[in-house]
N, C-alpha and C positions, 0 to 999 in steps of 0.2 A: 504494500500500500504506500505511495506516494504520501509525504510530507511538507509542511512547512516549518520550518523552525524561527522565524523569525515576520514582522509585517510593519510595515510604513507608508506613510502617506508621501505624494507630492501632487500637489496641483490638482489634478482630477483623477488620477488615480490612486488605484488600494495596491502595494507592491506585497512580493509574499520572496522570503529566501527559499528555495527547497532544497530539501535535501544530499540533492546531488549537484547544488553548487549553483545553481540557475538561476537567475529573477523572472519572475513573475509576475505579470500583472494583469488589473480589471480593471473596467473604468468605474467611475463613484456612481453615472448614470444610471448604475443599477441597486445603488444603495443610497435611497433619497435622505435616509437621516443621519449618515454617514457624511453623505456630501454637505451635509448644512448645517456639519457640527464644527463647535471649534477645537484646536488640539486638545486642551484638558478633557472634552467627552471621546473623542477620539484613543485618547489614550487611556481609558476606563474600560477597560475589554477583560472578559475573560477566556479561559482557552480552556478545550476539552479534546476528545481524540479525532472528532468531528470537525471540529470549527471553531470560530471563533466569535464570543456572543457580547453585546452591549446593552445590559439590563437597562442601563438610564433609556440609552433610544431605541429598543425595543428591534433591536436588529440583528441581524446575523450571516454570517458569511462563513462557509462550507471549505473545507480544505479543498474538495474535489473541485471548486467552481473554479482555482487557481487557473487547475490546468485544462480546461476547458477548451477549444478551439476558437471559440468565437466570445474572447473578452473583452474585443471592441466593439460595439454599439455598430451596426450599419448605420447608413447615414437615413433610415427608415425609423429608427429605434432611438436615434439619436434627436431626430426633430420631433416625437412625439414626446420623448423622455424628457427632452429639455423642456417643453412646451405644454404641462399639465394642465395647464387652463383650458387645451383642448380638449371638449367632450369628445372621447373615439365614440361612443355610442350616436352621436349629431353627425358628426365627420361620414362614420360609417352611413348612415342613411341619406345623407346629401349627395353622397354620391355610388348610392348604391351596393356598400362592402357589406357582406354579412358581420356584425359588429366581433362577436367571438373567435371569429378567426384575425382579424384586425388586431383586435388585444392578442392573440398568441402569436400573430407576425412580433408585434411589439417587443412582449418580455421573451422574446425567445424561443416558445415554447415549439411552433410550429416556423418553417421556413419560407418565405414565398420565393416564388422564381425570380431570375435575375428580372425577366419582362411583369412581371406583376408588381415588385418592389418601383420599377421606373414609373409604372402608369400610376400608382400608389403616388405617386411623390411630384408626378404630374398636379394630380386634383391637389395637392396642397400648393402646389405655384396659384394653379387655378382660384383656388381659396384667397392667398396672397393679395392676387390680381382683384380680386372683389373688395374686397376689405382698403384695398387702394382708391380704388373708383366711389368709395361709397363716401 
């Protein structure tokens, strides 16, 4: 089982040391309370064999997620993540996404194609574009 023995912050990222010597990292985008703490909550953490948990901000971050393949945000994942005052559930119905798959494009869960992530990212130009004119 893969390890971290160490973790640190810089800028938007969570860094992890592992085991066999590597840095590792994820962006904060996926740890909203994480991202919008300051160092002394940040460095409030406890650790177990699992992960690593932050009782004040009610958060937690998995050893396994270190090394995940995709711990940078697409840039899909990225303008909804940064951009929470968007309803995906409004989003999705203005331009016709089924909204639950929307949300698992988002956190990950599910993939979209390279061409469905662009037409996705289309309607948010589009969106853009309205909200300019209005």
């Amino acid at each position: 089982m893969k390890t971290i023995s160490k973790i640190w912050f810089d800028g938007d990222w969570l860094y992890g040391l592992g085991e066999d010597g590597k840095t590792y990292r994820q962006s904060l985008l996926w740890y909203k309370h994480l991202r919008d703490a300051t160092d002394e909550q940040r460095n409030d953490y406890e650790t177990s064999p699992i992960g690593f948990h932050w009782p004040k901000l009610d958060e937690d971050v998995s050893i396994e997620s270190f090394f995940y393949d995709d711990a940078e945000p697409t840039a899909l994942q990225t303008f909804f993540l940064s951009h929470p005052e968007i309803n995906i559930a409004g989003f999705a119905q203005k331009f016709g996404y089924n909204a639950t798959l929307l949300r698992n494009y988002i956190n990950g869960v599910k993939k979209p194609s390279k061409e469905k992530e662009q037409e996705i990212l289309s309607k948010v130009r589009e969106l853009g574009r309205e909200y300019i004119a209005a």
